[in-house]
KOLDOTOR-942619 format. One line per 4 residues: number of its first residue (from 1); for each residue x negated, y, z of C-alpha. Coordinates in nm, 3 decimals, always signed. Layout:
NUM = X Y Z ~ ...;
***
This chain:
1 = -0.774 -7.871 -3.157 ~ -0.948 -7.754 -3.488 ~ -0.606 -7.627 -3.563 ~ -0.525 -7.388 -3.267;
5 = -0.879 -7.234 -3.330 ~ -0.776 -7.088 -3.608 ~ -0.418 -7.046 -3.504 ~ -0.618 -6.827 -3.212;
9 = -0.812 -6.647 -3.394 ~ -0.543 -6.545 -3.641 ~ -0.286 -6.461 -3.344 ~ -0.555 -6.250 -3.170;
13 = -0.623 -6.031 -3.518 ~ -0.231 -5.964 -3.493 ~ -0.224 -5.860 -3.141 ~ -0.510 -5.637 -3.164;
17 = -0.342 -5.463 -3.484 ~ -0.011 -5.433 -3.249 ~ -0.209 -5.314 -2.898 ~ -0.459 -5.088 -3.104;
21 = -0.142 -4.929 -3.383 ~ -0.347 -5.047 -3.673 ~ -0.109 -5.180 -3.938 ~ -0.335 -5.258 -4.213;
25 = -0.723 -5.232 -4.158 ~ -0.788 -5.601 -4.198 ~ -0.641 -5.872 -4.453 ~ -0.616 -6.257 -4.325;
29 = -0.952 -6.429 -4.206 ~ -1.140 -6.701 -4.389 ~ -1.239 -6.940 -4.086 ~ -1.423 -7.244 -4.120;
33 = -1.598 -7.537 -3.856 ~ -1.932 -7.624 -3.887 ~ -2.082 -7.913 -3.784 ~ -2.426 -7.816 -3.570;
37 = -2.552 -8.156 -3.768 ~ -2.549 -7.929 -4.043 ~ -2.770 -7.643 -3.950 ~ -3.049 -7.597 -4.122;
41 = -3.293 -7.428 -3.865 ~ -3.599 -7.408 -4.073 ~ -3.370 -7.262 -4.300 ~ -3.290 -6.975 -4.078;
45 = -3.597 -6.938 -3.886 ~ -3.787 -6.897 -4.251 ~ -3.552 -6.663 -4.391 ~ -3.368 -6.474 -4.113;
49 = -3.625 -6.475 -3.845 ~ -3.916 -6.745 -3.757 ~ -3.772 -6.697 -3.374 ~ -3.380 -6.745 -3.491;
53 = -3.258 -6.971 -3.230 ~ -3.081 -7.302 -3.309 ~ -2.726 -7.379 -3.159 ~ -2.871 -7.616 -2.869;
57 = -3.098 -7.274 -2.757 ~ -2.785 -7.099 -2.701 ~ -2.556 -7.397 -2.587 ~ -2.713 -7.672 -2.463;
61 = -2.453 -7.971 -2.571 ~ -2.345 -7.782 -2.941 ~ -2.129 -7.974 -3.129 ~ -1.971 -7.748 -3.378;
65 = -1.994 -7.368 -3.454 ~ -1.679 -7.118 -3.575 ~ -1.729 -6.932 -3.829 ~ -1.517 -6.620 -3.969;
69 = -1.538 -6.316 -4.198 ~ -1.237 -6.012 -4.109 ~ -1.239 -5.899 -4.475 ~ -1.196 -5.469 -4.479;
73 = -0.860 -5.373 -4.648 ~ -0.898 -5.180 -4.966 ~ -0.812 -4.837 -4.819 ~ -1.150 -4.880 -4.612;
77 = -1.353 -4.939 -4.875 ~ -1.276 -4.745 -5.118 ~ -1.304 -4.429 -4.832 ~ -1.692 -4.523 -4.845;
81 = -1.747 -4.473 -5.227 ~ -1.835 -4.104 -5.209 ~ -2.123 -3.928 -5.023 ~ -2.429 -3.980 -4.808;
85 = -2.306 -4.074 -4.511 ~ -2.052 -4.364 -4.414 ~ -1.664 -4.230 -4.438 ~ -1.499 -4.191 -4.084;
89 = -1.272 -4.514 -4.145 ~ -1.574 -4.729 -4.238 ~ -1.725 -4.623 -3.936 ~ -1.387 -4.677 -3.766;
93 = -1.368 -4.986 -3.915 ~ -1.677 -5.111 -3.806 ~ -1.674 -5.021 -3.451 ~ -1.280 -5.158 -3.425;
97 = -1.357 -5.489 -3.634 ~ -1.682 -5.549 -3.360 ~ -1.450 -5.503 -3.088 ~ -1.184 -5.725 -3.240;
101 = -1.484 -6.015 -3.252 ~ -1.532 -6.010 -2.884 ~ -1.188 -6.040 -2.833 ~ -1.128 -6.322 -3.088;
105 = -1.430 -6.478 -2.892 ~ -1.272 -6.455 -2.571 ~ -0.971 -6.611 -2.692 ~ -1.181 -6.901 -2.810;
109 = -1.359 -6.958 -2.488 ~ -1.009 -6.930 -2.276 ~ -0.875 -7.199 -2.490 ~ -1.198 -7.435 -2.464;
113 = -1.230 -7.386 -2.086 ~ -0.838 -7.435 -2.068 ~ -0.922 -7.813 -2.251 ~ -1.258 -7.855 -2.042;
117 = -1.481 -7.768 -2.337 ~ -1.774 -7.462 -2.303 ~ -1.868 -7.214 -2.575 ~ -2.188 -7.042 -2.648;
121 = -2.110 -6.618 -2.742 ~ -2.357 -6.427 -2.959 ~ -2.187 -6.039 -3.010 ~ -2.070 -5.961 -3.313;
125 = -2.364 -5.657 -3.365 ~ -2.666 -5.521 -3.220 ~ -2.803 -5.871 -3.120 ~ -3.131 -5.776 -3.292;
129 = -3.525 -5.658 -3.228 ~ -3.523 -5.271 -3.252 ~ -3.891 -5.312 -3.350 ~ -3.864 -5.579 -3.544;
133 = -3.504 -5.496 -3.673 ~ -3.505 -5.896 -3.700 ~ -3.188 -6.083 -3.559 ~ -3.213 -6.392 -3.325;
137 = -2.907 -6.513 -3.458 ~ -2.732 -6.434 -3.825 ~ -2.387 -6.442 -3.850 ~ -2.419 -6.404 -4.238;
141 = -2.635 -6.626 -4.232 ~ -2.441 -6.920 -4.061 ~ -2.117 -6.805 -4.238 ~ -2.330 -6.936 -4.571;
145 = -2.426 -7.258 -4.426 ~ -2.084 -7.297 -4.342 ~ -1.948 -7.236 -4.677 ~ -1.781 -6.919 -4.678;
149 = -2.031 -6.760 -4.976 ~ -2.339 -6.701 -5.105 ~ -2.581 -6.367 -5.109 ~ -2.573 -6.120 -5.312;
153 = -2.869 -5.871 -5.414 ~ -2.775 -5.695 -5.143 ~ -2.851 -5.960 -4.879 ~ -2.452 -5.968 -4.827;
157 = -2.279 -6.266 -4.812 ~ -1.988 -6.320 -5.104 ~ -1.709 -6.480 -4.941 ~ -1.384 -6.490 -5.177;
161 = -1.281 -6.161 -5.048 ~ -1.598 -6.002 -5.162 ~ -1.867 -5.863 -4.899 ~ -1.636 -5.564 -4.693;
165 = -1.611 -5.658 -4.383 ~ -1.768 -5.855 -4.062 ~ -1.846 -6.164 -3.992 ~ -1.881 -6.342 -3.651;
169 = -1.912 -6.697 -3.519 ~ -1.937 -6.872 -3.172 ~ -2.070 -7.236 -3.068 ~ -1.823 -7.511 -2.878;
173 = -1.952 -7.800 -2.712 ~ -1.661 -7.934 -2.896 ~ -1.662 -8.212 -3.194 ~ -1.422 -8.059 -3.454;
177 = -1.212 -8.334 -3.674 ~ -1.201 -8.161 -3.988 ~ -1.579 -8.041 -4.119 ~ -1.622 -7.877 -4.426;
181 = -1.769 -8.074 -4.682 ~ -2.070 -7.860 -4.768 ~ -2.143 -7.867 -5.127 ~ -2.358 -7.661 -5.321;
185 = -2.143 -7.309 -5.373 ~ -2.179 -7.173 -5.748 ~ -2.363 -6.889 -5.744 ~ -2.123 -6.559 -5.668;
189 = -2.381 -6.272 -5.735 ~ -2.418 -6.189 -6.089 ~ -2.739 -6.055 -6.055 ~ -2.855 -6.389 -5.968;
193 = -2.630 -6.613 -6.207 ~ -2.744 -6.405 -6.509 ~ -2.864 -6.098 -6.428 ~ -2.634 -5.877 -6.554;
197 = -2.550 -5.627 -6.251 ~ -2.764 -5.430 -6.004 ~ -2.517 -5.186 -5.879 ~ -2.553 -5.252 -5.486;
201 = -2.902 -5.218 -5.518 ~ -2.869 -4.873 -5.701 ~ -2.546 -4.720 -5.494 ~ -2.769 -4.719 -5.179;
205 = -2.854 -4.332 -5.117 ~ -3.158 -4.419 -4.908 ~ -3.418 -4.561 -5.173 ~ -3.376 -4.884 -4.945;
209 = -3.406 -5.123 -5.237 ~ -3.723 -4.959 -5.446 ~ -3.961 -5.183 -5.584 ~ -3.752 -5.434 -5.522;
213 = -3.778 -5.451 -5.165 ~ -3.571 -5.452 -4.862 ~ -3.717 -5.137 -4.683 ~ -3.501 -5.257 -4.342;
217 = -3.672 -4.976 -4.121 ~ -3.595 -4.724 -4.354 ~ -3.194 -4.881 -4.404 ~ -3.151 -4.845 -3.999;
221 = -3.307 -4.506 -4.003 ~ -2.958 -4.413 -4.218 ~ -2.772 -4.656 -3.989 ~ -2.880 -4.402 -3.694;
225 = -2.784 -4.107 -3.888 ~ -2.416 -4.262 -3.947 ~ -2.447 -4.347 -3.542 ~ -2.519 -3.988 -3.464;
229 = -2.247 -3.830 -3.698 ~ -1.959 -4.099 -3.577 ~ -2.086 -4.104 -3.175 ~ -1.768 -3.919 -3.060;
233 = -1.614 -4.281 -3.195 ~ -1.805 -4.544 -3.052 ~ -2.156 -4.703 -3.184 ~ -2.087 -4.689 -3.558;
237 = -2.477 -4.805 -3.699 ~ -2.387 -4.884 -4.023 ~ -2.349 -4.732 -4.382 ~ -2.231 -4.984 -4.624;
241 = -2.294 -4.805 -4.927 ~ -2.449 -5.107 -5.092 ~ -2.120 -5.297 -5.037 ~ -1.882 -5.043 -5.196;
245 = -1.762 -5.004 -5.553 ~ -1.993 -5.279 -5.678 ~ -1.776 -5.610 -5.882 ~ -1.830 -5.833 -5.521;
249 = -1.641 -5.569 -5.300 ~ -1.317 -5.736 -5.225 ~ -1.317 -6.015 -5.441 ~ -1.571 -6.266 -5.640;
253 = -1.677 -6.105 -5.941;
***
Protein backbone atom coordinates (compact mmCIF):
# COMPACT_ATOMS: atom_id res chain seq x y z
CA UNK A 1 0.00 0.00 0.00
CA UNK A 2 2.76 2.54 1.13
CA UNK A 3 3.91 2.08 -2.38
CA UNK A 4 0.82 3.08 -4.54
CA UNK A 5 0.61 6.26 -2.27
CA UNK A 6 3.29 7.56 -3.68
CA UNK A 7 2.84 5.94 -7.04
CA UNK A 8 -0.65 8.16 -6.69
CA UNK A 9 0.53 11.02 -5.83
CA UNK A 10 3.26 11.07 -8.46
CA UNK A 11 0.70 9.89 -11.32
CA UNK A 12 -1.76 12.64 -10.24
CA UNK A 13 1.20 15.54 -10.53
CA UNK A 14 1.55 14.12 -14.24
CA UNK A 15 -2.02 14.23 -15.10
CA UNK A 16 -2.60 17.58 -13.80
CA UNK A 17 0.57 18.88 -15.89
CA UNK A 18 -1.20 17.01 -19.04
CA UNK A 19 -5.12 18.26 -18.25
CA UNK A 20 -3.86 21.84 -17.13
CA UNK A 21 -0.82 22.19 -20.43
CA UNK A 22 1.82 22.81 -17.86
CA UNK A 23 5.00 21.07 -18.99
CA UNK A 24 7.40 22.10 -16.45
CA UNK A 25 6.15 24.12 -13.32
CA UNK A 26 6.94 21.41 -10.83
CA UNK A 27 10.07 18.93 -10.48
CA UNK A 28 9.41 15.29 -8.80
CA UNK A 29 7.90 15.25 -5.13
CA UNK A 30 9.74 14.26 -1.99
CA UNK A 31 6.95 12.10 -0.15
CA UNK A 32 7.39 10.52 3.03
CA UNK A 33 4.93 8.35 5.83
CA UNK A 34 4.77 9.33 9.15
CA UNK A 35 3.91 7.42 11.85
CA UNK A 36 1.09 9.49 14.11
CA UNK A 37 3.28 7.65 17.10
CA UNK A 38 5.65 10.13 16.11
CA UNK A 39 3.96 13.44 16.44
CA UNK A 40 5.09 15.56 18.71
CA UNK A 41 1.92 17.66 19.72
CA UNK A 42 3.40 19.78 22.38
CA UNK A 43 5.80 20.36 19.85
CA UNK A 44 3.37 21.91 17.52
CA UNK A 45 0.92 23.35 19.79
CA UNK A 46 4.10 25.38 21.48
CA UNK A 47 5.54 26.50 18.37
CA UNK A 48 2.88 26.60 15.61
CA UNK A 49 -0.17 27.30 17.61
CA UNK A 50 -1.16 26.28 21.41
CA UNK A 51 -4.71 25.17 19.65
CA UNK A 52 -2.83 23.07 16.64
CA UNK A 53 -4.85 20.02 16.56
CA UNK A 54 -3.31 16.52 16.84
CA UNK A 55 -4.04 13.80 14.09
CA UNK A 56 -6.80 11.91 16.33
CA UNK A 57 -8.76 15.68 16.41
CA UNK A 58 -9.00 15.50 12.79
CA UNK A 59 -9.30 11.62 12.30
CA UNK A 60 -10.40 9.81 14.96
CA UNK A 61 -8.48 6.23 14.37
CA UNK A 62 -4.95 8.06 12.76
CA UNK A 63 -2.48 5.76 12.06
CA UNK A 64 -0.09 7.41 9.73
CA UNK A 65 0.09 10.89 8.02
CA UNK A 66 1.45 11.71 4.14
CA UNK A 67 3.58 14.05 3.80
CA UNK A 68 4.88 15.92 0.48
CA UNK A 69 6.65 19.08 -0.73
CA UNK A 70 5.88 19.97 -4.94
CA UNK A 71 9.29 21.69 -5.23
CA UNK A 72 8.80 25.12 -7.81
CA UNK A 73 10.89 24.63 -11.05
CA UNK A 74 13.66 27.11 -11.47
CA UNK A 75 11.90 29.28 -14.10
CA UNK A 76 9.35 30.15 -11.16
CA UNK A 77 11.65 31.20 -8.91
CA UNK A 78 13.88 32.96 -10.39
CA UNK A 79 10.60 35.17 -12.00
CA UNK A 80 10.19 36.32 -8.20
CA UNK A 81 13.75 37.81 -7.70
CA UNK A 82 12.90 41.32 -8.88
CA UNK A 83 10.35 43.84 -7.47
CA UNK A 84 7.79 44.47 -4.76
CA UNK A 85 5.24 42.45 -5.55
CA UNK A 86 5.14 38.54 -6.28
CA UNK A 87 5.86 37.81 -10.27
CA UNK A 88 2.63 36.58 -12.15
CA UNK A 89 4.08 32.86 -12.37
CA UNK A 90 4.76 32.73 -8.61
CA UNK A 91 1.40 33.75 -8.11
CA UNK A 92 0.41 31.27 -10.84
CA UNK A 93 2.33 28.88 -9.29
CA UNK A 94 0.91 29.12 -6.08
CA UNK A 95 -2.68 29.12 -6.86
CA UNK A 96 -2.06 25.97 -9.52
CA UNK A 97 0.31 23.98 -6.99
CA UNK A 98 -2.84 24.52 -4.12
CA UNK A 99 -5.15 23.19 -6.55
CA UNK A 100 -2.90 20.32 -7.55
CA UNK A 101 -2.90 19.38 -3.48
CA UNK A 102 -6.58 18.88 -3.38
CA UNK A 103 -6.44 16.83 -6.20
CA UNK A 104 -3.45 14.69 -5.05
CA UNK A 105 -5.67 14.45 -1.82
CA UNK A 106 -8.55 13.20 -3.53
CA UNK A 107 -6.64 10.64 -5.20
CA UNK A 108 -5.45 9.48 -1.81
CA UNK A 109 -8.81 9.21 -0.25
CA UNK A 110 -10.31 7.27 -3.54
CA UNK A 111 -7.62 4.78 -3.12
CA UNK A 112 -8.10 4.33 0.82
CA UNK A 113 -11.91 4.11 0.55
CA UNK A 114 -11.34 1.73 -2.54
CA UNK A 115 -9.17 -0.66 0.26
CA UNK A 116 -11.73 0.21 3.18
CA UNK A 117 -9.36 2.66 4.86
CA UNK A 118 -10.63 6.62 5.75
CA UNK A 119 -8.48 9.74 5.48
CA UNK A 120 -8.57 12.93 7.37
CA UNK A 121 -8.11 16.32 4.58
CA UNK A 122 -6.69 19.60 5.86
CA UNK A 123 -6.44 22.14 2.45
CA UNK A 124 -3.39 22.86 1.28
CA UNK A 125 -3.82 26.98 2.26
CA UNK A 126 -5.95 29.32 4.02
CA UNK A 127 -6.67 26.83 6.91
CA UNK A 128 -5.70 29.61 9.35
CA UNK A 129 -7.16 32.42 12.05
CA UNK A 130 -7.47 35.72 10.05
CA UNK A 131 -7.09 37.40 13.47
CA UNK A 132 -4.78 35.42 14.77
CA UNK A 133 -3.01 34.61 11.37
CA UNK A 134 -2.19 31.30 13.48
CA UNK A 135 -2.76 27.86 11.63
CA UNK A 136 -4.65 24.88 13.26
CA UNK A 137 -2.66 22.63 11.38
CA UNK A 138 1.11 23.20 9.76
CA UNK A 139 1.96 21.48 6.88
CA UNK A 140 5.64 22.77 7.26
CA UNK A 141 5.52 21.95 10.25
CA UNK A 142 4.60 18.15 9.98
CA UNK A 143 6.72 17.89 6.76
CA UNK A 144 9.79 18.54 9.51
CA UNK A 145 8.65 15.98 11.88
CA UNK A 146 8.48 13.79 9.11
CA UNK A 147 11.90 14.34 7.89
CA UNK A 148 11.75 16.19 4.83
CA UNK A 149 14.00 19.38 6.37
CA UNK A 150 14.64 21.68 8.78
CA UNK A 151 13.80 25.69 9.12
CA UNK A 152 15.45 28.17 7.93
CA UNK A 153 15.58 31.94 9.24
CA UNK A 154 12.86 32.40 7.32
CA UNK A 155 10.52 29.99 9.14
CA UNK A 156 10.71 27.84 5.74
CA UNK A 157 11.28 24.44 5.80
CA UNK A 158 14.71 23.16 3.82
CA UNK A 159 13.82 20.09 2.14
CA UNK A 160 16.70 18.90 -0.39
CA UNK A 161 15.16 20.89 -3.07
CA UNK A 162 15.51 24.04 -1.11
CA UNK A 163 12.28 25.99 0.26
CA UNK A 164 10.25 26.95 -3.41
CA UNK A 165 7.41 25.38 -3.37
CA UNK A 166 4.28 23.82 -1.26
CA UNK A 167 3.90 21.45 0.94
CA UNK A 168 0.76 19.41 1.90
CA UNK A 169 -0.09 16.29 3.91
CA UNK A 170 -3.26 14.21 4.76
CA UNK A 171 -3.99 11.58 7.69
CA UNK A 172 -5.04 7.64 6.86
CA UNK A 173 -6.48 5.49 9.33
CA UNK A 174 -3.99 3.31 7.68
CA UNK A 175 -0.70 1.59 9.36
CA UNK A 176 2.04 2.24 6.73
CA UNK A 177 4.93 -0.66 6.52
CA UNK A 178 7.77 1.39 5.78
CA UNK A 179 8.23 4.55 8.48
CA UNK A 180 10.91 6.79 8.23
CA UNK A 181 13.43 6.38 10.70
CA UNK A 182 13.44 9.86 12.23
CA UNK A 183 16.83 10.91 13.16
CA UNK A 184 18.06 14.12 14.08
CA UNK A 185 18.45 16.13 10.46
CA UNK A 186 21.86 18.24 10.35
CA UNK A 187 21.10 21.54 10.45
CA UNK A 188 20.32 22.98 6.64
CA UNK A 189 20.12 26.82 7.41
CA UNK A 190 23.39 28.44 7.57
CA UNK A 191 22.32 31.09 9.58
CA UNK A 192 21.74 28.66 12.22
CA UNK A 193 24.76 26.15 11.65
CA UNK A 194 27.22 29.10 11.78
CA UNK A 195 25.80 32.11 11.16
CA UNK A 196 27.12 33.11 8.15
CA UNK A 197 23.96 34.17 5.90
CA UNK A 198 20.90 36.38 6.52
CA UNK A 199 19.77 36.96 3.06
CA UNK A 200 15.97 35.76 3.40
CA UNK A 201 15.63 37.84 6.22
CA UNK A 202 16.98 40.96 4.30
CA UNK A 203 15.32 40.23 0.59
CA UNK A 204 11.85 40.69 2.25
CA UNK A 205 10.56 44.25 0.92
CA UNK A 206 8.12 44.57 3.81
CA UNK A 207 10.45 45.21 6.96
CA UNK A 208 8.75 41.79 8.09
CA UNK A 209 11.89 40.54 9.81
CA UNK A 210 13.14 43.92 11.83
CA UNK A 211 14.39 43.50 15.12
CA UNK A 212 14.50 40.22 14.59
CA UNK A 213 11.00 39.46 14.62
CA UNK A 214 8.40 37.80 12.63
CA UNK A 215 5.96 40.80 12.10
CA UNK A 216 3.18 38.01 10.62
CA UNK A 217 0.33 40.76 10.46
CA UNK A 218 2.39 43.00 8.68
CA UNK A 219 3.78 39.80 6.11
CA UNK A 220 -0.13 39.04 5.25
CA UNK A 221 -0.84 42.69 4.82
CA UNK A 222 1.73 42.19 1.53
CA UNK A 223 0.16 38.74 1.03
CA UNK A 224 -3.26 40.81 0.41
CA UNK A 225 -1.61 43.23 -1.78
CA UNK A 226 -0.18 40.23 -4.07
CA UNK A 227 -4.07 38.81 -3.68
CA UNK A 228 -5.46 42.04 -4.98
CA UNK A 229 -2.93 42.52 -7.95
CA UNK A 230 -3.23 38.58 -9.09
CA UNK A 231 -7.36 38.32 -8.30
CA UNK A 232 -8.19 38.08 -12.05
CA UNK A 233 -6.10 34.54 -11.39
CA UNK A 234 -7.46 32.96 -8.51
CA UNK A 235 -6.56 33.63 -4.59
CA UNK A 236 -2.81 34.19 -4.97
CA UNK A 237 -1.95 35.42 -0.94
CA UNK A 238 1.48 34.99 -1.04
CA UNK A 239 4.83 36.84 -1.87
CA UNK A 240 7.74 34.63 -1.40
CA UNK A 241 10.34 37.09 -1.55
CA UNK A 242 12.11 35.65 1.46
CA UNK A 243 12.40 32.30 -0.41
CA UNK A 244 14.01 33.60 -3.63
CA UNK A 245 17.64 34.09 -4.57
CA UNK A 246 18.84 33.16 -1.08
CA UNK A 247 21.67 29.72 -1.07
CA UNK A 248 18.37 27.36 0.27
CA UNK A 249 16.17 28.19 -2.88
CA UNK A 250 16.23 25.02 -4.83
CA UNK A 251 18.74 23.12 -3.22
CA UNK A 252 20.58 22.67 0.39
CA UNK A 253 23.11 25.18 0.70
Amino acid sequence: MDEKIIQSIKSTITEYKIDNQIECMWKEPIIEIISVKNINIEFLRKTVSNEHLAPNDILPDAKSIICFFIPFHEFIVNSNVTGKFASREWALAYIKTNDLIKKINENIENLMNGKKYKTGKIPAAHNFDKVKLLSNWSHRHIAYLAGLGTFGLNNMVITEFGCCGRFGSIIINYECENYKKIDKMDERCLNKLNGSCAICVNRCKNGVYENNKFNRQQCYEQCLKNAKKYENLGLADVCGKCLVNIPCSTKIP
